[in-house]
N, C-alpha and C positions, 0 to 999 in steps of 0.2 A: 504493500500500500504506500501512498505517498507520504512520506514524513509530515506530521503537526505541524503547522506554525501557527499560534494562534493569532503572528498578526500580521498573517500574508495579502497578498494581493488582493483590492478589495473586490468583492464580487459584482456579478451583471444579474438582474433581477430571474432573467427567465429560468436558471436553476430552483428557483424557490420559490417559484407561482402558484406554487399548490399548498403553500402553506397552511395550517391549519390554525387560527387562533384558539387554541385549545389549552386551559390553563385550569391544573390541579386545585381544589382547597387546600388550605396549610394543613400539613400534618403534624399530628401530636405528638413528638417524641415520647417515646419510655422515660419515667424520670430515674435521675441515678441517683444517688447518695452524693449528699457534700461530702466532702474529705479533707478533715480538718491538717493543718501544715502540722508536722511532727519534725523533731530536733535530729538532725543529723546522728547516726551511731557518735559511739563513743571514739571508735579509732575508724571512721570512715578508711575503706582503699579504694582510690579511684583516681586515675590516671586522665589526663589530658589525651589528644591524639598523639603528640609530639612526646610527651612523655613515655604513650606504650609502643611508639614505634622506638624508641631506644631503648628497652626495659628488653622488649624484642634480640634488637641487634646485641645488644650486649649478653644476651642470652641466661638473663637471669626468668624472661619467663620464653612463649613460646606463641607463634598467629597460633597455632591452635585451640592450648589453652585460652588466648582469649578468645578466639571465636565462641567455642564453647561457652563461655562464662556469657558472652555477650547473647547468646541464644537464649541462655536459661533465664537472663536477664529477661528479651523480650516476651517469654514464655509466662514469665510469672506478672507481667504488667500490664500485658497487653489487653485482656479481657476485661480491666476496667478500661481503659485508654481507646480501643479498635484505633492505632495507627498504623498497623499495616494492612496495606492493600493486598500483598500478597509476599511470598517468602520462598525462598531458595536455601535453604540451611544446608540439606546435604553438599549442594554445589559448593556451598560455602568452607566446609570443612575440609571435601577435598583439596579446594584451591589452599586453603590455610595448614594444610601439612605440608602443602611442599614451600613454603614461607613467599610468597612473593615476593619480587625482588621494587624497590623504590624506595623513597623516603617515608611514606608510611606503610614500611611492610608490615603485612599483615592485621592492620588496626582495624575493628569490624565499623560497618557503617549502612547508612541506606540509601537509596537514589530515590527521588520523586518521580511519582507516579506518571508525570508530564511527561517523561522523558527518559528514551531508551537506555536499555542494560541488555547486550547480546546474553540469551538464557534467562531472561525473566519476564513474566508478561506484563504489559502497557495498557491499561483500560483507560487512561491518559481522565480518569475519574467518572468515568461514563459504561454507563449498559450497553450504547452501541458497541464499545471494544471488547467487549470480554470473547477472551480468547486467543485475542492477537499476539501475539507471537516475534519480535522485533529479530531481523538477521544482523543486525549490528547494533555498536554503544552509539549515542548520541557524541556530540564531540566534543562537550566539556566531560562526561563521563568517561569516553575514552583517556582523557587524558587521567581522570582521575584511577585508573584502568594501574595505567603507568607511573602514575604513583605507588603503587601496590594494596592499594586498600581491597579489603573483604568485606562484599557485597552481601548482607546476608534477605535482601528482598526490597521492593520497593513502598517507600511511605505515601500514606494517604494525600488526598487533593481534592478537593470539588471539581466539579465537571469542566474539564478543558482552561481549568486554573483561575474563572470566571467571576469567584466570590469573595469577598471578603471571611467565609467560613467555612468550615471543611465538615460539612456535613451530606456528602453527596449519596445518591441512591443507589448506587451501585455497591457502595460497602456499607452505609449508613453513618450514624454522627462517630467524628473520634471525636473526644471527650479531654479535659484540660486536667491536669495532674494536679493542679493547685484545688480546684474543684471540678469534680466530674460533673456537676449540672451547666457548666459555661463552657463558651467558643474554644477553639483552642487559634482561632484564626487562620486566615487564608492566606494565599493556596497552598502555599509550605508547611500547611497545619500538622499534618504526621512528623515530618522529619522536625519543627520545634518540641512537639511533644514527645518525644524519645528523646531527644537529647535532654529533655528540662527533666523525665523522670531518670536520665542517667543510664538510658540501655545500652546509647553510645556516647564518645565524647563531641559527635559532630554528626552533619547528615549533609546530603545535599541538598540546593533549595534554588530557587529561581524567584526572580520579581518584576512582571511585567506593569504594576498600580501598586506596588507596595506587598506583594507576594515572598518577600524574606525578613523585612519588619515589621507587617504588622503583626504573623504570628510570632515571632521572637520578643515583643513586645506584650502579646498575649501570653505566654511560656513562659516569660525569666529567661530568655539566652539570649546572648549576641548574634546582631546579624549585619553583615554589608554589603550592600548593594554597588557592585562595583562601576566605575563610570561605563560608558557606553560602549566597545571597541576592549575594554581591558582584556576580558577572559574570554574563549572560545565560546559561540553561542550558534552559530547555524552553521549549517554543511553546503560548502561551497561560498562564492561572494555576492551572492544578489539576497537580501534580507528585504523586509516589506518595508513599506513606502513612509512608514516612519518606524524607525526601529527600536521598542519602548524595552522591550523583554532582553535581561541581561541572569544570567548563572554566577552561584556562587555556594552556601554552606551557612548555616545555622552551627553555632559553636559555644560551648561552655566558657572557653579561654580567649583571650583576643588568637595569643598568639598560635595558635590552632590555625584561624580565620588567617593572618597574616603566611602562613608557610604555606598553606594551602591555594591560596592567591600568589604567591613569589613562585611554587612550582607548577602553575599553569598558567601564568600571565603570557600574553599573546607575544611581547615582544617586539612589534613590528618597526618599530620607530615610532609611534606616536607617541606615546606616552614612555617615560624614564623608567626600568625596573626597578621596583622595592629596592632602596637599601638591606642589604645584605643582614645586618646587626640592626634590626629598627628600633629605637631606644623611646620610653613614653618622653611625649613634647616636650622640649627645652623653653622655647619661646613662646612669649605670652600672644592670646589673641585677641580681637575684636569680635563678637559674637553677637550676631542680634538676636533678638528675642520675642517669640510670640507665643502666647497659648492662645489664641484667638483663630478660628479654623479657617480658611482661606474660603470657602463658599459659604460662609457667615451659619454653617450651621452651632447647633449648642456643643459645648465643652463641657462634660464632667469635671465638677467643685473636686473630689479627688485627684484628678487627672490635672487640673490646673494648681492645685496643694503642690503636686509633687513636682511640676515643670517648675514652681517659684523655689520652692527650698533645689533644685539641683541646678536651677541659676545661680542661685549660693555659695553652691559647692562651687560651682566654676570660678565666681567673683573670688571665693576664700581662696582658692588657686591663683591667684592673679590675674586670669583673665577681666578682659573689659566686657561688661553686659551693657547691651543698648538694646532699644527699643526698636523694631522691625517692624516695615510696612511691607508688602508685597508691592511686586513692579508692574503686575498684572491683575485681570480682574480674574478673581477667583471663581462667579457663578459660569461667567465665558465658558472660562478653563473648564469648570468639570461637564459642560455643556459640550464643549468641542472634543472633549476625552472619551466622555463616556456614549460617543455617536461613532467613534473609534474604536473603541469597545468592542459596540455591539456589530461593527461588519467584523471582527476577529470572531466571535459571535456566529453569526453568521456563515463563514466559510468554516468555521466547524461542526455546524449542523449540516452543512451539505456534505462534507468531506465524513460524517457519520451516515449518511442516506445511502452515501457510496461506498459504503465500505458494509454496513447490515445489509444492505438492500432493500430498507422501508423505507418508505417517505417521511419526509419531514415532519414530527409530530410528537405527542408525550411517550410514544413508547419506547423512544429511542434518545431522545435529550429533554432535559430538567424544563420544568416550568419557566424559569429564570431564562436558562439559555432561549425557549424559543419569544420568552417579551423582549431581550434583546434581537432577535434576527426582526422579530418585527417593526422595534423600532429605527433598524436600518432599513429595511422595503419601504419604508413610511419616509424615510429620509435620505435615500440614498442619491438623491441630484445633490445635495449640499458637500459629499462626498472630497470633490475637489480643493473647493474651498475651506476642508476641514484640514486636509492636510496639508494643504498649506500654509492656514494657519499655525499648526503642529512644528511645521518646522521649521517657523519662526522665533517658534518660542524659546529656544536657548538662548538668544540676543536677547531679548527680551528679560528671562529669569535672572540672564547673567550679570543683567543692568542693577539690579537690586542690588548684588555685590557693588560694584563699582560706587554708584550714587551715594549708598549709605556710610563706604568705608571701611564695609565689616569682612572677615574673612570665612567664615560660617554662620549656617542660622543653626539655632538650638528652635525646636517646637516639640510637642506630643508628635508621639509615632500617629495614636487612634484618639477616637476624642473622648472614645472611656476605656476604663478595664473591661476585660471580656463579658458580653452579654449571656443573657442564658439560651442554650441548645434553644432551636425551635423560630428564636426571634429572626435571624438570615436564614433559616432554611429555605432551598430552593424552588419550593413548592408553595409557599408566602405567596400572595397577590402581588404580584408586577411592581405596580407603584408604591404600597406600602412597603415593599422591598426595597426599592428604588431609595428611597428617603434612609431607610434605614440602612443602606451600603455608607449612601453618601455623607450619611453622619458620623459612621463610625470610621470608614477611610477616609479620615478629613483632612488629611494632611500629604500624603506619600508619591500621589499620581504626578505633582510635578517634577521630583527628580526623573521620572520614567521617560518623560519625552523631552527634557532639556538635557538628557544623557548622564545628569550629576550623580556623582558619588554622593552616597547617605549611609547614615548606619542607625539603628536600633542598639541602646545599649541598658543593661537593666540595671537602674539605679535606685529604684522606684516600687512599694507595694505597697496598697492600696489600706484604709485602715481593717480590711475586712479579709484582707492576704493576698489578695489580685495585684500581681505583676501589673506596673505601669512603665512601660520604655519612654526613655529620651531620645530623638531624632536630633542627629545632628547631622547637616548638611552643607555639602562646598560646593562649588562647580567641578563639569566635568574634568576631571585626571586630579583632582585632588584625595584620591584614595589612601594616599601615605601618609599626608595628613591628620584624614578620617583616624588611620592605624593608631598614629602617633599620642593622637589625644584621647584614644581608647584606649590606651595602654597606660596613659597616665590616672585616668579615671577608673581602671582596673584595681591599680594600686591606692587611690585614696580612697575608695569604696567600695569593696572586694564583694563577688558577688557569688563563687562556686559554691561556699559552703552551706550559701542559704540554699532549702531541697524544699521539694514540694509537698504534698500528701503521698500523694502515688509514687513512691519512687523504690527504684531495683537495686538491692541491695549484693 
């Protein structure tokens, strides 16, 4: 079949003339139990990636061993959690006796559901895919292939990576470690929520609207979106007509995220390869600042508590806190985004029609996915004019920088802590979904199309236990940057040994 891209070519109407406006009632999840946050063991062991790929080499343990531990890990968590879509263990074990050879040999991990693993299947978060079967890794996977990491199956995703929540029908809600009745976020949802309960130290994760922050922001882990061009992302050189979806990893540690990025950074000459030794920030910064969401919807009174006290944290660091306007109109923006969106949308309900062989309709894609196809059939003359707005907008975002003076923005990742299961489900009425995306992703969509680097970093829990992430963002190629001052905020307010409820011991 043709490889995914969810934000290819935009499509011509007569593919999807037969559209059916056909839209599910919300369904009622099962409720789960809260799970209240319990204190780390007394002598916690738990390894970073970088840690057990030297624990490895040095051969004080074994890929096996940890493979193993890392299965029984997921075995014992997962039935509260459902973050994986599906699982390869034996594969796993025999790759992991004979050690793979890289810089994380043998470290267990998982790949997102979006996105090919030769030998494991891709339902890329949908019913139409089940059963597909990929003959090659995707090409950030590959590469992470050649790192030596053990694959032990791939983590959950919402339908074609589409929601802000990972609650898709094909596997059902995975479920958040902090408390099993909330989000665990999108579309990264799985690979946050394993790594936040500890089944690995990292996973892979992709963000096309915010699809590596907002879940790591949901979860307690770090995540960075790297700028646009950094890491391998599509096969071959023509990518769609504005290219928003960039790969990367959800991580425990910075420095996890940072080697993992130094050993598949593209290289090409655009951008300077990581420093070798990246040490947290020396120099102070300029920082603007807003918890105010850029499409004027509301902010969680928590979620704005913790963006003031971790302006604090920065100001008591030395940095400069200013006050941040957007250089663009924010309702435009998620107007011109989210009609971009839905032709991604779109050509993946076709590209599912073509590949089941049914037509277009609920039995093959979510509710959600077909109110966006249809709000591109409704809009799709504007088309042009979208994307060209789109790809204006770096000049544009990049101006805030310049005009203001500042060298990154600090905001919320989301405009709260994780909702409860059921509120984004995909199956929710169109528009009151609609409102409800846009409220909670209020922040992240425009690094996606101005290509900038961002990160999600977890400084932040809400007074009721819910993870709240800090976003901080530069322009594109400012990724080392990003590293630099997560590595310093690593260190003044250390985040591994806080665990969640659910976590593998």
């Amino acid at each position: 079949m043709t490889r995914m891209t969810r934000r290819s070519a935009l499509l011509g109407g007569s593919a999807l003339a037969a559209l059916a406006a056909c839209r599910q009632k919300k369904a009622t999840p099962e409720a789960a139990p809260v799970v209240a946050a319990t204190p780390p063991p007394a002598a916690p062991v738990r390894m970073d990636g970088t840690a057990m790929a030297a624990a490895i080499a040095a051969g004080e343990t074994t890929a096996l061993e940890q493979v193993n531990a890392a299965i029984a890990r997921a075995q014992a968590v997962n039935g509260q959690l459902n973050a994986i879509a599906s699982d390869i263990y034996d594969t796993a074990r025999a790759e992991a006796g004979q050690t793979p050879a890289g810089p994380f040999q043998g470290v267990p991990t998982f790949i997102k559901d979006l996105h090919n693993w030769n030998g494991a299947p891709t339902y890329y978060g949908s019913r139409a895919f089940e059963g597909y079967l990929p003959g090659k890794d995707d090409p950030l996977p590959a590469r992470w292939r050649a790192e030596g990491v053990v694959v032990l199956g791939k983590s959950t995703t919402p339908e074609m990576g589409l929601m802000a929540s990972t609650e898709p029908l094909v596997t059902g809600d995975t479920r958040n470690p902090w408390d099993t009745t909330r989000i665990v976020g999108g579309s990264s949802g799985g690979s946050a929520a394993l790594v936040a309960a500890r089944v690995v130290p990292f996973a892979h994760a992709s963000d096309g609207g915010g699809s590596i922050r907002i879940p790591a922001s949901t979860c307690g882990v770090f995540g960075l979106k790297p700028s646009r061009g950094q890491l391998p992302a599509h096969d071959g050189p023509d990518g769609p007509p504005v290219d928003i979806s960039v790969q990367h990893a959800v991580t425990i540690s910075v420095r996890d995220s940072v080697n993992l990025f130094r050993d598949t950074q593209t290289n090409d000459g655009t951008f300077a390869p990581l420093d070798a030794n990246l040490q947290p920030l020396k120099r102070r910064l300029k920082i603007g600042f807003t918890t105010d969401a850029f499409g004027g919807t509301p902010v969680a009174p928590e979620t704005r508590a913790a963006l003031d006290d971790v302006a604090n944290l920065c100001a008591g660091l030395g940095h400069e806190i200013v006050p941040y306007t957007p250089s663009f109109s924010g309702p435009e923006f998620i107007d011109k985004f989210l009609l971009y969106w839905a032709a991604g949308a779109a050509d993946f309900a076709q590209q599912a029609s073509a590949y089941s062989g049914k037509p277009i309709g609920p039995d093959i894609v979510e509710p959600w996915t077909l109110g966006l196809t249809e709000m591109f059939m409704a809009r799709k003359d504007e088309m042009d004019a979208t994307v060209g707005w789109l790809k204006a907008f770096e000049a544009v975002y990049d101006s805030g920088f310049v005009d203001q003076g500042i060298d990154l923005l600090l905001t919320p990742t989301t405009g709260s802590p994780a909702v409860k299961l059921g509120e984004q489900a995909p199956t929710v009425p169109y528009d009151t979904l609609y409102d409800r995306i846009i409220t909670f992703a209020a922040f992240t969509a425009p690094m996606n199309v101005s290509g900038a680097a961002s990160m999600s970093v977890p400084l932040s829990w809400s007074p009721s236990g819910l993870p709240i992430g800090s976003m901080f963002s530069g322009k594109r190629g400012d990724d080392q940057l990003l590293f630099e001052l997560a590595l310093e905020l690593e260190a003044a307010r250390p985040w591994a040994d806080r665990l969640p409820g659910v976590v593998a011991t």
